[in-house]
C-alpha positions as CSV (number, residue, x, y, z in Angstrom):
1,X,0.0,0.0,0.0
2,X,2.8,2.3,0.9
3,X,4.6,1.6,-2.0
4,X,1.6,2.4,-4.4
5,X,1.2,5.8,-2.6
6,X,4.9,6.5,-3.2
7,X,4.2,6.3,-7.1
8,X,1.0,8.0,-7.3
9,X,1.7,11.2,-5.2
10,X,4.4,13.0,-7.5
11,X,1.4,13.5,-9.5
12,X,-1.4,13.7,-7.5
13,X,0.1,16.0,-5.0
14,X,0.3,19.1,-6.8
15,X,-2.7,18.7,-8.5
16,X,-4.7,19.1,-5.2
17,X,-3.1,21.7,-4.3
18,X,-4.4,24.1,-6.8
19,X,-7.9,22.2,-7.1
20,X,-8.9,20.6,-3.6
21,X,-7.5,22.0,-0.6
22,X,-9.3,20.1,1.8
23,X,-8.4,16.9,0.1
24,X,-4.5,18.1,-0.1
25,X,-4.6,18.7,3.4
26,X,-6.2,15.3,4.1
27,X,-3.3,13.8,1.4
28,X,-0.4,15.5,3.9
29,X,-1.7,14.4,6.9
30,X,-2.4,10.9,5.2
31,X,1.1,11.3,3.9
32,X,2.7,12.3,7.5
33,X,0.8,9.4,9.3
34,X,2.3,6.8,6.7
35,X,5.7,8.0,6.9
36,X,5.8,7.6,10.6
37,X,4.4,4.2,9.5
38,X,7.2,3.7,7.2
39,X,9.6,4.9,10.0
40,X,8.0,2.2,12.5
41,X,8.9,-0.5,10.2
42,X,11.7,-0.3,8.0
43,X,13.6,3.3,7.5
44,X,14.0,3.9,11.6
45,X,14.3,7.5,13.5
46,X,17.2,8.9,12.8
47,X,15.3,11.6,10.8
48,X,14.2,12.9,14.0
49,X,17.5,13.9,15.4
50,X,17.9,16.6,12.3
51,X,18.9,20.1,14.4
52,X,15.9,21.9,12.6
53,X,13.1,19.0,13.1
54,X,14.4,19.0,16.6
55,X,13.5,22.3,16.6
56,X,10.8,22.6,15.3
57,X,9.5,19.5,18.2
58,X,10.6,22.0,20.7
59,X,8.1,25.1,18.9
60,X,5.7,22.5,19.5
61,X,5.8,21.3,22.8
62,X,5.7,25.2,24.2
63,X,2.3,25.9,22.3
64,X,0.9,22.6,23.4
65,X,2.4,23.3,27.3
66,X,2.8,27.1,28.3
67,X,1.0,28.9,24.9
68,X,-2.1,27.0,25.2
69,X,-1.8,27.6,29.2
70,X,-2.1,31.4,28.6
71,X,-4.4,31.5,25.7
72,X,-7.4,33.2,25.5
73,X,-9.2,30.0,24.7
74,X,-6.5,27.2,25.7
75,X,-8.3,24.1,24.3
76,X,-8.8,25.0,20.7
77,X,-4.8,26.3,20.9
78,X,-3.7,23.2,21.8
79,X,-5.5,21.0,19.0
80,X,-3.7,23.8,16.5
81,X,-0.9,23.1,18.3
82,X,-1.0,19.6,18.0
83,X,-1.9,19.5,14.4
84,X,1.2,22.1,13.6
85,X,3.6,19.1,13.4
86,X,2.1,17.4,10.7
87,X,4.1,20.2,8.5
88,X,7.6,19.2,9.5
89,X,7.0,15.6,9.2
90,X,5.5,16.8,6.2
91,X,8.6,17.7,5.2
92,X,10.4,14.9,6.1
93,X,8.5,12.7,4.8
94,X,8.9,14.4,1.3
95,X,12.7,14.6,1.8
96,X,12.9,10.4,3.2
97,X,10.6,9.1,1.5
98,X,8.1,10.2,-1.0
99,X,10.8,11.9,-3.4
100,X,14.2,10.0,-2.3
101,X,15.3,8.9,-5.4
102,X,15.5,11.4,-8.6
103,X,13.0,9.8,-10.6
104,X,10.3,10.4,-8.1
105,X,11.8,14.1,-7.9
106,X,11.9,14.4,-11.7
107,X,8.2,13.0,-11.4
108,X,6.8,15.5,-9.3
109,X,9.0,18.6,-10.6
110,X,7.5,17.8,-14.4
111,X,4.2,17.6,-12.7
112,X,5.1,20.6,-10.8
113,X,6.1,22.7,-13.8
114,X,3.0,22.2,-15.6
115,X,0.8,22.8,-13.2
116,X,2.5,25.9,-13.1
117,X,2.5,26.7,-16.6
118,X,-1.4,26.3,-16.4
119,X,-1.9,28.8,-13.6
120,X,0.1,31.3,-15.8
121,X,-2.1,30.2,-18.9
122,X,-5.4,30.7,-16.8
123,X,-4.3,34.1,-15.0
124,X,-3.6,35.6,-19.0
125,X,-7.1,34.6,-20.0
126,X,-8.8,35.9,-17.2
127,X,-6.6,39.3,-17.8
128,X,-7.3,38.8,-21.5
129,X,-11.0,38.1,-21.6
130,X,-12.0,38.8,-17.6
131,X,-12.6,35.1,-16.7
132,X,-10.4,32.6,-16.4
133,X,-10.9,29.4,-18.6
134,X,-14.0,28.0,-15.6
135,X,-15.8,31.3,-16.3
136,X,-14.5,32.7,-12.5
137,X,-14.1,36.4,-13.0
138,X,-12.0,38.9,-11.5
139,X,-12.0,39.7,-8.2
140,X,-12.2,43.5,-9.2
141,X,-10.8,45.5,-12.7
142,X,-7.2,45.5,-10.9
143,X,-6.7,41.9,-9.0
144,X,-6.9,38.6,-10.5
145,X,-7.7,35.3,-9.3
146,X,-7.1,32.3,-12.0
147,X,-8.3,29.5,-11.2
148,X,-8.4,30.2,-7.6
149,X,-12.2,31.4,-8.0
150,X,-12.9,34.6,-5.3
151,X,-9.1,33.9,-3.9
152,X,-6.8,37.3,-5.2
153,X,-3.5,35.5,-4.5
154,X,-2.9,33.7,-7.7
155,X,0.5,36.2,-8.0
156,X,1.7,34.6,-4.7
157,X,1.1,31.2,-6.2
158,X,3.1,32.1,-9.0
159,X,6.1,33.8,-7.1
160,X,6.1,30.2,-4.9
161,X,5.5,27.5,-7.2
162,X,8.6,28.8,-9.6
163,X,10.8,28.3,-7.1
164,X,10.5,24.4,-7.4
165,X,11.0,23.6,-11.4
166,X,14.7,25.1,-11.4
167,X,15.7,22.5,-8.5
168,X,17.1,20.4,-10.5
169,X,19.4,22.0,-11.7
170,X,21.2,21.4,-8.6
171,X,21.6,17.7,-9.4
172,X,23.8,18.6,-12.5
173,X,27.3,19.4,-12.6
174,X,28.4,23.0,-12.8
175,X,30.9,21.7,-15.7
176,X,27.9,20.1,-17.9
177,X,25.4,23.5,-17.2
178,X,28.7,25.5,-18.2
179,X,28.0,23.6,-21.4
180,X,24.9,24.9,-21.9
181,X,25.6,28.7,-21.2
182,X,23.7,30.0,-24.4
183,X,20.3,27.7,-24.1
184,X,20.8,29.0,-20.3
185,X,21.0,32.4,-21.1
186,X,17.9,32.3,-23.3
187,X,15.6,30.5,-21.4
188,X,16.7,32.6,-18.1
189,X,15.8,35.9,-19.6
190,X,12.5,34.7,-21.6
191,X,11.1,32.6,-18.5
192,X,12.1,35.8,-16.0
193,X,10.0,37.9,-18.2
194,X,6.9,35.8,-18.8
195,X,6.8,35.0,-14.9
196,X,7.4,39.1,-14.0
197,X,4.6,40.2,-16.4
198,X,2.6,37.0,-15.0
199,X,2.7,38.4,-11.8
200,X,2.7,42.3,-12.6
201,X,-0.8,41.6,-14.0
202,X,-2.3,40.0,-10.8
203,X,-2.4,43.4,-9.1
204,X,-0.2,41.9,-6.3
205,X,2.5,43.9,-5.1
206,X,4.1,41.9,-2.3
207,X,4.4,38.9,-5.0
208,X,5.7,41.7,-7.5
209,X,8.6,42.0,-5.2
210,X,9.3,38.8,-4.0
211,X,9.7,37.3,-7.6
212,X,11.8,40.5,-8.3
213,X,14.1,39.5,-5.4
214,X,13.8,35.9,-6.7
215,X,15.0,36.5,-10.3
216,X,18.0,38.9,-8.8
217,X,18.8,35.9,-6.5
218,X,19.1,33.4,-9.5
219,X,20.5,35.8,-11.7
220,X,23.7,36.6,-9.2
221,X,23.8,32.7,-8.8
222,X,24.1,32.1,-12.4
223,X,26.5,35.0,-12.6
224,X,29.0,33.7,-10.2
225,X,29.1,30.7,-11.9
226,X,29.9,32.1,-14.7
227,X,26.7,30.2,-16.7
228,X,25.8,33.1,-19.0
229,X,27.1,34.5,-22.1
230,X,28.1,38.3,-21.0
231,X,27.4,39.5,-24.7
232,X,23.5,38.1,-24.6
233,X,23.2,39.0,-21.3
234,X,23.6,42.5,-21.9
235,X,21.3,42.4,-25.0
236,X,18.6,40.4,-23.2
237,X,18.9,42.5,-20.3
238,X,17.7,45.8,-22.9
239,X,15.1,43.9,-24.7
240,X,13.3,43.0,-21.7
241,X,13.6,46.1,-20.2
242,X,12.1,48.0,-22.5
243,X,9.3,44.7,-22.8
244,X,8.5,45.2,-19.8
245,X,8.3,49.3,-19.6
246,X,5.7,48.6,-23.2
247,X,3.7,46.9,-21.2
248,X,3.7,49.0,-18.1
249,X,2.8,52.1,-20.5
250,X,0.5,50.0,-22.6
251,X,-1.8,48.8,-19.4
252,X,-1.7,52.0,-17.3
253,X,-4.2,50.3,-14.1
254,X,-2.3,47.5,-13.6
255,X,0.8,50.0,-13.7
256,X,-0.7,51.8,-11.2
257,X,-1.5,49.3,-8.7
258,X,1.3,47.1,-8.8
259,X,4.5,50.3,-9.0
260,X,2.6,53.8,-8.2
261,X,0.5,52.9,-5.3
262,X,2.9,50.1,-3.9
263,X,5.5,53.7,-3.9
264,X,2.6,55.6,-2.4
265,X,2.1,53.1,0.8
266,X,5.5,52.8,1.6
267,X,5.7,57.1,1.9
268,X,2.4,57.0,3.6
269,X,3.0,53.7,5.9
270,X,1.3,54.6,8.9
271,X,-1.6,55.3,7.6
272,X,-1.9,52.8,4.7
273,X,-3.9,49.7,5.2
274,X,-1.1,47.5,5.5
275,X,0.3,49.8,8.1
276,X,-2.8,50.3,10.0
277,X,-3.3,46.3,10.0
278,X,0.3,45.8,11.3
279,X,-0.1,48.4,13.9
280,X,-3.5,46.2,15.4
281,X,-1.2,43.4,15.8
282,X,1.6,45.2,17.5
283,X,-1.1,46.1,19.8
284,X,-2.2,42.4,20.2
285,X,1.2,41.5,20.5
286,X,1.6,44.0,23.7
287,X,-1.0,42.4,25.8
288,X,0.9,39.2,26.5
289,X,4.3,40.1,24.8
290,X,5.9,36.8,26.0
291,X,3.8,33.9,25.7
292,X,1.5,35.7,23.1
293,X,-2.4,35.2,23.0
294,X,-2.5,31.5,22.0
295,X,-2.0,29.9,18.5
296,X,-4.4,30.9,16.0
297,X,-6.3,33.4,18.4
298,X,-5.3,36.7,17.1
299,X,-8.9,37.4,15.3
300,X,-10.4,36.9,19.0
301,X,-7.7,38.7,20.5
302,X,-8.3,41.5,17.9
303,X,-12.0,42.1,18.8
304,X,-11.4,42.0,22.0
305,X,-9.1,44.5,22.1
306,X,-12.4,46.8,20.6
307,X,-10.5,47.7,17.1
308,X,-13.6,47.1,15.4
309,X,-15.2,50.0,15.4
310,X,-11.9,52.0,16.1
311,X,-10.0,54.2,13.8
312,X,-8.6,51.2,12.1
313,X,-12.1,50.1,11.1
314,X,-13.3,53.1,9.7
315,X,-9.6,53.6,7.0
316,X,-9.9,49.5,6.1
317,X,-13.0,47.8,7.1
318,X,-13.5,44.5,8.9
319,X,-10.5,43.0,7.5
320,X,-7.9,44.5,10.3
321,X,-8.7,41.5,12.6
322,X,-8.4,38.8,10.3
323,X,-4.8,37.8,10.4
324,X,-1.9,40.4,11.0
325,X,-0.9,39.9,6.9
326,X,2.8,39.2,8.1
327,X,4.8,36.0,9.5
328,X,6.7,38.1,12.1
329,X,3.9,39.7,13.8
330,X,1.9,36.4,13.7
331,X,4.5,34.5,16.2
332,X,4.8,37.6,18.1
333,X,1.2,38.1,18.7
334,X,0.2,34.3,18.9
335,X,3.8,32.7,20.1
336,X,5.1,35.9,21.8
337,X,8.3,36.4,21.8
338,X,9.7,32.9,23.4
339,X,7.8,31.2,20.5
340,X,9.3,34.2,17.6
341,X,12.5,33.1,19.1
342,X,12.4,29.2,19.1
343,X,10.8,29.3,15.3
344,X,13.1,31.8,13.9
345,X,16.0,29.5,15.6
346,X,14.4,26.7,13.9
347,X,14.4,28.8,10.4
348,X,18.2,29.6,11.1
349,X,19.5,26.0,11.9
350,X,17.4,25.0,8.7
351,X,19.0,27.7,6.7
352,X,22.7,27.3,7.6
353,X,22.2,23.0,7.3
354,X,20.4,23.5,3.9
355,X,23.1,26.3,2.6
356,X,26.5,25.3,4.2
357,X,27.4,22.3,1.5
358,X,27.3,24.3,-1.5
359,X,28.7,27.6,0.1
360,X,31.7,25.1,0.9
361,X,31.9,24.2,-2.7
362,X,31.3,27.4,-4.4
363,X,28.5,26.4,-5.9
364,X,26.7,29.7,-6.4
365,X,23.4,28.9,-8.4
366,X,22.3,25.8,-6.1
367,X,23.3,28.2,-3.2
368,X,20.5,30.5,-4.9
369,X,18.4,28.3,-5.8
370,X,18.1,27.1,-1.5
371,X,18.3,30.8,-0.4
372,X,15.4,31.8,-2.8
373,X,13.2,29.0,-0.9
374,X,13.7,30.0,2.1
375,X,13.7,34.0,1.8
376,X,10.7,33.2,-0.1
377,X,9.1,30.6,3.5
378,X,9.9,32.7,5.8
379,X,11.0,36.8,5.3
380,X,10.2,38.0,8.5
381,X,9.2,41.4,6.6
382,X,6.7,40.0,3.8
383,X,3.2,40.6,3.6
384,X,1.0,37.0,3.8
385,X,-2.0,35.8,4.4
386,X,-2.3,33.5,7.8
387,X,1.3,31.5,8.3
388,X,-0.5,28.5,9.8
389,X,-3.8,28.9,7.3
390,X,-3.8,25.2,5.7
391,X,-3.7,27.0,2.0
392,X,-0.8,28.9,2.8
393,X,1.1,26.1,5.6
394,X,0.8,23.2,2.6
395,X,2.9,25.5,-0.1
396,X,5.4,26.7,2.3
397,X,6.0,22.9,3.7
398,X,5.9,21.7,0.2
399,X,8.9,24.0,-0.6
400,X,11.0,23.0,2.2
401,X,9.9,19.6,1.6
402,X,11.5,19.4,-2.1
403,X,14.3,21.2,-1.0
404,X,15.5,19.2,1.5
405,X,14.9,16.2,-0.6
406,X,17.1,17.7,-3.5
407,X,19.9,19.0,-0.8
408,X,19.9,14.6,0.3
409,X,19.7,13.3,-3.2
410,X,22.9,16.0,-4.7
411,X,24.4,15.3,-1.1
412,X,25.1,11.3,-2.2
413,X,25.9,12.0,-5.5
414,X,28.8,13.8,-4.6
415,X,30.0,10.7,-1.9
């Protein structure tokens, strides 16, 4: 039974992600239960005694023990506290398991890409004909939704799911992609700009910038190792520049929204939305600042507090209380600061473990390519929906998931 699940999930997995949330997030606990299974009776433990899992066991423990203790309602924090685990065993099991070999990871990154190529097709024909190819419409004339019906966060999709086809090129030796420095050069620049404009015309400016930061990443990585033509580079570099400012001249709303106003908020950041929401859960934050409120109680916390109704009600409407929009403020407010602490300890130990092998051997694009993933996871300074939302928890897990498996599989091919 195990071993049939271990064939069918490359594929399955990613299409319920984008199609059937509730039966993805039945698939990863399904997935987290076997693997424990699996561990039970044939691979063993030693998985657990990773530094980050470890970790990440600690983070849990204080929400089930002293955050739920101190929580506004301390019975519904510990079942969310309990059910947080299943994300790095999640993980794990993705990394030991489900994609340990590279055909199972060249399975699901195929599967992966083309998914992701049919977002990107489905976002254009909504912005084409204002609804997507399932007739869903826009979610207003400057935000998009593809095929995520009334859900405006198709851009964030994007900016996350692109991470994961270019993985594999850590598996390949820097000598053999050296080989390849024109075809790289070409598809680099002519990818970059079909995924900026992708995500330029979803309206979403927090995904804008992280898929900026994510093709200035790459672009370094494939610099240092010296995998482009200079010559082309240059040339490419001018052509899509000036793409890019056609279209920004030619589509004047979208232009607006996503450069203009995102320059506007940052000048006016007090008293923009995004400022107004994160200064509601500062305020949460500063009525238990070091045990926090209780996992996944900030929305109660909020109201009680009185906000609605307040000053912040009446510049953004209802929406101030329902999750502080930021990764940071979340653990503050829910975790306090002992719980910020012991997860962003957890992110650290992941990030140096993840990073240190190819920093060692200079190898600057798979170094990228592991630094985008986790800037991308876990910027303490991004704008997000809910961290520990299921939606937004199964992408994020997923990401770390693939790249730890890829780190393990390029880790015994050099041995």
């Amino acid at each position: 039974m195990t071993a049939s699940i271990k064939n069918y999930l490359p594929y399955l997995l990613p299409l319920l992600l984008v199609f059937s949330r509730s039966l993805a997030d039945i698939t990863i606990v399904l997935i987290s239960l076997l693997f424990l299974y699996h561990s039970y009776t044939k691979i063993g433990w030693h998985w657990v005694k990773e530094k980050w899992f470890c970790l990440a066991l600690i983070f849990t423990i204080y929400c089930l023990t002293i955050n739920s203790a101190v929580s506004i309602e301390p019975t519904e924090t510990f079942a969310y506290s309990l059910f947080f685990i299943r994300w790095p065993i999640f993980a794990m099991a993705l990394s030991y398991w489900i994609l340990n070999d590279i055909q199972s990871l060249k399975k699901f990154l195929v599967s992966m890409t083309v998914i992701l190529f049919f977002i990107i097709f489905d976002t254009w024909w909504q912005f084409i004909f204002d609804q997507d190819i399932f007739g869903f419409e826009k979610y207003s004339g400057d935000r998009l939704t593809g095929p995520f019906k009334n859900n405006p966060h198709v851009g964030a999709w994007i900016a996350k799911l692109v991470l994961l086809p270019p993985m594999f090129l850590i598996l390949y030796k820097k000598l053999k992609l050296q080989h390849y420095k024109n075809h790289l050069t070409y598809t680099f620049f002519i990818v970059s700009s079909i995924l900026f404009l992708s995500v330029f015309i979803t309206g979403e400016r927090m995904a804008l910038l992280l898929i900026l930061a994510n093709i200035f990443i790459i672009f370094i990585g494939f610099v240092l190792d010296k995998l482009f033509s200079l010559k082309k580079m240059v040339i490419l570099l001018l052509v899509s520049f000036c793409g890019i400012l056609y279209f920004a001249y030619t589509f004047p709303d979208t232009t607006q929204r996503a450069y203009f106003s995102s320059i506007e908020k940052i000048f006016n950041w007090r008293t923009s939305d995004y400022g107004l929401v994160w200064q509601s859960a500062y305020d949460v934050w500063m009525q238990s600042p070091v045990f926090g409120v209780g996992l996944h109680k900030y929305r109660e916390a909020c109201e009680n507090l009185g906000i609605y109704g307040s000053s912040y009600l009446n510049a953004i409407g209802s929406g101030v209380c329902f999750h502080p929009h930021n990764i940071s403020l979340q653990l503050l407010s829910e975790t306090g600061i002992i719980g910020f602490i012991l997860f962003y300890l957890m992110v650290c130990v992941l990030t140096f473990s993840s990073l240190k092998t190819f920093y060692t051997k200079r190898l600057w694009l798979s170094f990228a390519l592991v630094l985008n993933i986790i800037f991308t996871c876990f910027l303490p300074i991004a704008s997000s929906t809910s961290f520990f939302a299921n939606k937004y928890a199964a992408i994020i897990w997923l990401l770390i998931g693939v790249m730890l498996a890829t780190n393990k599989l390029f880790s015994k091919s050099i041995k």
